[in-house]
N, C-alpha and C positions, 0 to 999 in steps of 0.2 A: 283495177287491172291486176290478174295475176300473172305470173309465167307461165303461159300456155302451152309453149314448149320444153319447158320442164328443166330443171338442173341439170340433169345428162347431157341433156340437148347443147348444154350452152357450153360447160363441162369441155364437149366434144370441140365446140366452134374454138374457144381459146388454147385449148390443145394444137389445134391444126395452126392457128394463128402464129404461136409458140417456135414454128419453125420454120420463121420467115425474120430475120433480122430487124431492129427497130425498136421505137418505143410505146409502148402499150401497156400500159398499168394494169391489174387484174379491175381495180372498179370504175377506170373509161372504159373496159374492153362490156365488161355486165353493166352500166349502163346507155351504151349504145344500143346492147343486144335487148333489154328493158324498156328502152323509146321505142324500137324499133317492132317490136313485139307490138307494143303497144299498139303501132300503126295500122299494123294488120286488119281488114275489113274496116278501117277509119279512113283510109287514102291511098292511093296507090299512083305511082307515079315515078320515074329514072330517081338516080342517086348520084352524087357527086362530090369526087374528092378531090380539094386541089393540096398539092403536094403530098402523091399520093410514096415516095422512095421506091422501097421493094417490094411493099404493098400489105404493111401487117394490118394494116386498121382497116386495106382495103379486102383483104378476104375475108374479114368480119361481115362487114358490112352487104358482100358478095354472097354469103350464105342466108341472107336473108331478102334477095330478090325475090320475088313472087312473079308468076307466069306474063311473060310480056313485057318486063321491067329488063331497066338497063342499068349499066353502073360505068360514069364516065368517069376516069381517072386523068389527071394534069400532073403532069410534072416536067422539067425544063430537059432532062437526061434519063436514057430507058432502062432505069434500075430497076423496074419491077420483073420478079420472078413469074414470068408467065406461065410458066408451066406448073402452079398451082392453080392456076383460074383457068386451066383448059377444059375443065369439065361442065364451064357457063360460056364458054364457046364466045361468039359474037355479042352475045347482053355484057361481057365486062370489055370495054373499050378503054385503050392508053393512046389519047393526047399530046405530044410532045408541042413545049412552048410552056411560056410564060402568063401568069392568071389574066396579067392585061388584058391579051390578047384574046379571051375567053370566048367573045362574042364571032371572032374567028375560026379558033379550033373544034366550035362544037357546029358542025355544022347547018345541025338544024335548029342551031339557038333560039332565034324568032319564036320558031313553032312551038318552044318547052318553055315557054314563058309561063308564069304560075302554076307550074305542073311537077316540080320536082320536089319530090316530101324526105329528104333528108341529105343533106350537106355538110362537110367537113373541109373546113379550112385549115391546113397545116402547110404551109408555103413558107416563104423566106421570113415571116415575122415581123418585116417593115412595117411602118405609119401607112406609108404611100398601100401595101401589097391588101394589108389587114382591110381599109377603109374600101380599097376596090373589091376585093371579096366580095364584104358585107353590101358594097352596093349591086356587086351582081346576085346576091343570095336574095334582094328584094325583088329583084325582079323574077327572078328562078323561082322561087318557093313557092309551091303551093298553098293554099288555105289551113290546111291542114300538118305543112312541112315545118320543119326544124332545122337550125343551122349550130352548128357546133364549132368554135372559136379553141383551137388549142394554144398553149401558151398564157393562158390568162392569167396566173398567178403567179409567172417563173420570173423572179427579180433579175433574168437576164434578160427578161425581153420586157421592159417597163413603156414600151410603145405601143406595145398591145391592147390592156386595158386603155390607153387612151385612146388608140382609133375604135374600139368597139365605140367611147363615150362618145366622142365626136361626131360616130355617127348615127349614135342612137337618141343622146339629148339635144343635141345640137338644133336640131333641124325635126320636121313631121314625120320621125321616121315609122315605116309599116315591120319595124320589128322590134321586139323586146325580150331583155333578159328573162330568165324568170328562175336558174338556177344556175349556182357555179361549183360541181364537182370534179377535186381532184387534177387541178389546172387547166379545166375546160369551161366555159363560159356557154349555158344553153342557151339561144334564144329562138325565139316563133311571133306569128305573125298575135296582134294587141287582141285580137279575140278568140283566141288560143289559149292565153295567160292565165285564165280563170282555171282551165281544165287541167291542165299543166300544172300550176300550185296542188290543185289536190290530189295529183297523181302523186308528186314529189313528196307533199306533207302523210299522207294517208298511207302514202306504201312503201315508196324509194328511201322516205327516209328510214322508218322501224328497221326495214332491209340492211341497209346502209352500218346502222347503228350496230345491229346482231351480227351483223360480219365480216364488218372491216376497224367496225370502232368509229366511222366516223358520227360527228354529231354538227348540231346545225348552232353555226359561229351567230354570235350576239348581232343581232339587225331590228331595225327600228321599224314601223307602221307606212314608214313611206312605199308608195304603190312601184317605184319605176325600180327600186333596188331588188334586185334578186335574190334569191335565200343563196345560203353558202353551204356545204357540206365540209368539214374538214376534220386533221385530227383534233383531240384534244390536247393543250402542251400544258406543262407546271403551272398552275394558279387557276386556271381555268374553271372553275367551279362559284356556286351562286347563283340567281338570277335570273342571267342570261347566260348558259351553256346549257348543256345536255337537256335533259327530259324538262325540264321549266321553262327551259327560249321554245323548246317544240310545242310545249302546251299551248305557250302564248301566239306563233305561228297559227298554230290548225284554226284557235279563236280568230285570228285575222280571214285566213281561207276559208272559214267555215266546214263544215262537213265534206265529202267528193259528191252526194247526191246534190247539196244546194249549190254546189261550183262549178257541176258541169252542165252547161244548156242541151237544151232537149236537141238541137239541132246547132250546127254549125255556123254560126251568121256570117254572110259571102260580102255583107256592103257595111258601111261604118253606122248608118241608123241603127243594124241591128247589133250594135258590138256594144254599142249602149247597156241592153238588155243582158251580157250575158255579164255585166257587174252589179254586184250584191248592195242595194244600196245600205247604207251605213246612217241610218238615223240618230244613234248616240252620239256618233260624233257632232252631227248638228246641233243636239241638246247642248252635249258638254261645251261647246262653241259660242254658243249663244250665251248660256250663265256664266261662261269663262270674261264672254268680253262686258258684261254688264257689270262684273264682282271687278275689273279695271277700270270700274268709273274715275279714279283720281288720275289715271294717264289719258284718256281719251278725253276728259274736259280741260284737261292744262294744257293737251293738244292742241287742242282747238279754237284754247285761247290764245296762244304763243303763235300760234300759224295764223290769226288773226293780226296780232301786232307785228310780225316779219313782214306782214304782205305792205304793211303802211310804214313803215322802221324808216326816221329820218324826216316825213313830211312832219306839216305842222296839223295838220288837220283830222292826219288820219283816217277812219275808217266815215269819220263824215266827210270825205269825196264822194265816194259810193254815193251816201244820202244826197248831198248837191248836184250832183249829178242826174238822179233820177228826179229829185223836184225842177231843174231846168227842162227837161224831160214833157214830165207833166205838163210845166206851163208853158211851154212850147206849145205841146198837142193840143192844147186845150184853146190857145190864141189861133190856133188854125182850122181845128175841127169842131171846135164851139158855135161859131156862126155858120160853118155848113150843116149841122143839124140841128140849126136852132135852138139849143141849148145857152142856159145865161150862164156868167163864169162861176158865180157864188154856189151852183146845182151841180155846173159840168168839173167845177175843177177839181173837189172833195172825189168826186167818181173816178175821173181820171187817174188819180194821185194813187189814193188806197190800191186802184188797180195797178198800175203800173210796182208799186211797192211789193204787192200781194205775189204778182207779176214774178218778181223777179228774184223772190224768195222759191217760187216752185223752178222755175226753169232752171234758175243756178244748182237745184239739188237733185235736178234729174241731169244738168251738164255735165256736172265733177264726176256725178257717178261712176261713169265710165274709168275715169282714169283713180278709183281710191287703191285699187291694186297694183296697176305698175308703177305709182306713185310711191310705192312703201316697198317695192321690189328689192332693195338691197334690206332689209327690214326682215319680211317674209322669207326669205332665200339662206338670212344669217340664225333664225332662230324662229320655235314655233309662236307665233304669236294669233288671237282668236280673231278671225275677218270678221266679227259682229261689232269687234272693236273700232276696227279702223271706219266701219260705217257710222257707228254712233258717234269717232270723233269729228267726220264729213259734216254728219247733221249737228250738231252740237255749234260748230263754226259758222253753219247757215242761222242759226236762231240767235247767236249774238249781232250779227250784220244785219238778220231782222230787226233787232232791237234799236239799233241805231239808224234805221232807217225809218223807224214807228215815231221819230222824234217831230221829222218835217210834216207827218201825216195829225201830230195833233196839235201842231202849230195852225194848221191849214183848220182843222177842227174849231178851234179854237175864234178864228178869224172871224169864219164864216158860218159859226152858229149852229155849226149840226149839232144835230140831238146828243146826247148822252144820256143814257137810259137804261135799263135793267140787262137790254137787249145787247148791251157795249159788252157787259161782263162774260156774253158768250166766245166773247172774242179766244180768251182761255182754252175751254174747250175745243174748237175751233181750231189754232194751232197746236192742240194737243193730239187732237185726231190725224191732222196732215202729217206731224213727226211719228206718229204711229204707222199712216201709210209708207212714208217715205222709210221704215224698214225692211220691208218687199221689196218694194222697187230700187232701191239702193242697191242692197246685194244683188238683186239679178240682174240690172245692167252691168253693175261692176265685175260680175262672171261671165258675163256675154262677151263684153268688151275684151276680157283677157283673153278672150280664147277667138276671139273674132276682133280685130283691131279694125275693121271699118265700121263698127258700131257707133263708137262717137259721135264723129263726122256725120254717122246718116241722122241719127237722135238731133243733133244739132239742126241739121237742117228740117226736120220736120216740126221740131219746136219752133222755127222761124216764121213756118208756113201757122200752125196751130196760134200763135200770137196772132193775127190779123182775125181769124173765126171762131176764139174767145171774146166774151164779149169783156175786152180790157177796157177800153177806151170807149166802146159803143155800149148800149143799154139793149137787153134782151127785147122790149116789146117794140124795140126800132126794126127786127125781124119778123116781120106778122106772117106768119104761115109758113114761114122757115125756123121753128123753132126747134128741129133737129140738131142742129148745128150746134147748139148747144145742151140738148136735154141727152144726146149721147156722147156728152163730150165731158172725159173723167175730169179733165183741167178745173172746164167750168165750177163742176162743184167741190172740189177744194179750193177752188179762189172763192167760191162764194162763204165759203164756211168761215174764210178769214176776213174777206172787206165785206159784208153786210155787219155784221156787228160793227167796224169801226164808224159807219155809217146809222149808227142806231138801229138798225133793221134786223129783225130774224132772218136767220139763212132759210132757205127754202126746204121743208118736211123732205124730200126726195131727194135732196144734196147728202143727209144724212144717213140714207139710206143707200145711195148709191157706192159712197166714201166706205160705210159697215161693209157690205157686202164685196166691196173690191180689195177689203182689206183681208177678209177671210177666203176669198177667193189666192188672191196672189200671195197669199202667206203662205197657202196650201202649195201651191206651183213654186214657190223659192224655195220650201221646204224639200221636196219631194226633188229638185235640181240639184243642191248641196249635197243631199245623201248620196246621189249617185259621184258628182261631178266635184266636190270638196276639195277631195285629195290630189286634183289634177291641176289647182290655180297655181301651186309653185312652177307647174312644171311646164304651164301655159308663160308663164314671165320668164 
């Protein structure tokens, strides 16, 4: 963006401003006139001030109607000097009343619902006044529009920054910060944000910097914080101030060509699209949480012994529990498919074990992030971590449950044979899978909390049409049911070998392929969606 209406232009508009009582700083007054410029052939659509006084900010705002456009002013007593806005006749309209009452005083409220592309909030400064504002600026705003929050830095109104949070973290709100100049708080609608950063980093700020001094205050990578503009005070130098916090910024926004989308996205599919994904972060993620191996395995083994802390038995209830299990199924469904105990029970058992090593590591999934929420939320820590300590505590409970499976082995004479030692591999490949699939339920889930619930119940229904308990060639001409079914062959890759048996050439194949498939899809979800789990918990 440049100033298309030129220094004089603006020059003129704060002149005129100048002789209206009030307060207006020269760099809110340039960059109202700088957004609003900006808007020009991007949206067109009414304009709204609430608490508008005697109307300095609003004959700014008034010089920059374009043909058909309105400008509704709110305020509770008619202090505004009309007889500078006589020359926009009918387009500048004064409201008397209270912002409550908003949906009242504008008459055709209904009608201007996401249609108004620029809003100022300067009213009484309450919790209560700020919070209803910004919930009418969501409905008011156009796709395109901006809401402007004054007050936001002035240590006399410390309510302010809070109701903007409350109402913007709090809850799915359809707005976001994206800059704070000069005691004003910008914000716009989430797929906005991208275009917005680059306008601010690429222009408003060099602008800013050459002529007024301000520079952009020290801020971190997180996506939901706004940049800041301010002055410089004593000490402020290094790092993170002036021209090195900016360098490090623009790196964040990228360039204004790669941050602004070719078009406008109107629905939340496409607001996806217009964020840059961030593959290094996924890299640095991943080797961050694999180089934490000594916390994520002592994890997992202390979160193993809390879960038993006080029995005598410990984590072999788990194991007794699924060999009653077994021999349970096995005394019931034994003689209905003809099956002897010595053939059916080894099958049952390993399945059920196999069983219940996949389901429990596709259940937890769901919850490895809200479950480390005070964790995540207190300091950065790498989510490949907290997956790996998930899996890491599934392969110790497998091991202790591999205990009754070669007791049973043992019993009843199965083989052990070269084909046993595949076992290895075999779980080495499934904790390979279960890195995919771990993080992206666990991302789903945070950002979608009926995930769980429904995975659960579909794993309920998927145990009965595995073949756990039954044997594949008992399905003669239905062998769909399990030749596309992913479960099947990571159960088979683990109970055929404990069973002496090679897994079947196509379990291994299917397992490779599902892993370089879904590694690609979680890979390619994190870049985009990463930086969004804290703010989903």
């Amino acid at each position: 963006m440049s100033d298309e209406r030129g220094g004089e232009v603006f020059a003129a508009i704060r002149a005129a401003c100048e002789s209206i009582d009030g307060m207006l700083n020269t760099p809110s007054a340039r960059m109202f006139h700088l957004l609003l410029t900006h808007q020009d052939g991007l949206v067109k659509g009414p304009m709204l001030e609430i608490g508008a006084y005697k109307g300095k900010s609003a004959l700014l705002l008034a010089h920059h109607l374009q043909a058909d456009e309105r400008l509704d002013l709110i305020d509770i007593m008619p202090y505004l000097e009309t007889d500078k806005f006589a020359r926009w006749g009918d387009a500048v309209r004064l409201h008397l009343g209270d912002s409550e009452g908003l949906a009242r005083l504008i008459p055709d409220y209904d009608r201007q619902r996401a249609r108004y592309r620029f809003i100022h909030s300067d009213a009484s400064h309450t919790f209560a006044n700020v919070v209803n504002d910004i919930a009418h600026a969501e409905r008011l705003l156009a796709p395109a529009g901006l809401l402007a929050v004054d007050d936001y830095e002035n240590p006399n109104f410390p309510q302010v920054p809070l109701a903007v949070g409350a109402s913007v973290y709090t809850k799915r709100s359809r707005l976001t910060p994206f800059v704070v100049v000069d005691n004003k708080a910008y914000l716009c609608r989430p797929a906005m944000r991208p275009r917005m950063l680059a306008l601010v980093l690429n222009e408003i700020a060099p602008a800013f910097y050459r002529d007024y001094g301000l520079v952009l205050a020290c801020t971190d990578a997180d996506e939901r914080a706004p940049l800041c503009l301010r002055h410089p005070e004593a000490g402020d130098e290094g790092a993170v101030y002036g021209a090195a916090v900016y360098d490090f910024q623009r790196g964040l926004a990228g360039s204004n060509d790669a941050m602004v989308p070719a078009r406008l996205p109107q629905t939340w599919p496409f607001t996806l699209m217009a964020l840059k994904p961030d593959f290094a972060s996924v890299r640095t993620d991943v080797v961050a949480g694999f180089g934490k191996w000594r916390i994520w395995t002592r994890e997992g083994w202390h979160d193993v012994k809390r879960r038993y802390r006080r029995t005598v038995l410990g984590p072999i209830w788990n194991t007794l529990s699924l060999a009653v299990l077994a021999f349970a199924m096995t005394y019931v469904w034994g003689p209905l498919m003809g099956a002897d105990i010595p053939t059916f029970l080894p099958w049952v058992l390993s399945g059920v074990v196999c069983w219940s090593f996949l389901s429990t590591l596709i259940n937890t999934s769901g919850y490895l992030y809200t479950s480390a929420e005070s964790l995540l939320k207190q300091m950065r820590f790498p989510l490949t971590a907290i997956a790996l300590g998930g899996l890491w505590r599934e392969l110790i409970i497998l091991g202790h449950n591999l205990i009754v499976v070669a007791l049973v082995v043992l019993i009843f004479h199965v083989p052990v044979n070269l084909n046993t030692a595949l076992f290895i591999p075999g779980v080495l490949l499934v904790a390979i899978n279960a890195l995919w699939f771990m993080p992206l339920l666990a991302l789903l889930s945070t950002r979608f909390r009926d995930v769980p619930p429904l995975v659960s119940s579909v794993l309920t229904v998927l145990y009965f049409v595995t073949p756990v308990f039954w044997r594949p060639e008992q399905l003669a001409g239905r062998s769909f049911l399990y030749d596309v079914n992913y479960l099947h062959h990571l159960l088979d890759l683990v109970r055929s070998p404990l069973l002496g048996k090679t897994p079947e050439p196509v379990s291994y194949i299917v397992v490779i392929v599902s892993f370089l498939v879904g590694s690609a899809v979680t890979v390619l979800a994190y870049a985009y969606l990463r930086r969004r789990v804290t703010y989903w918990l």
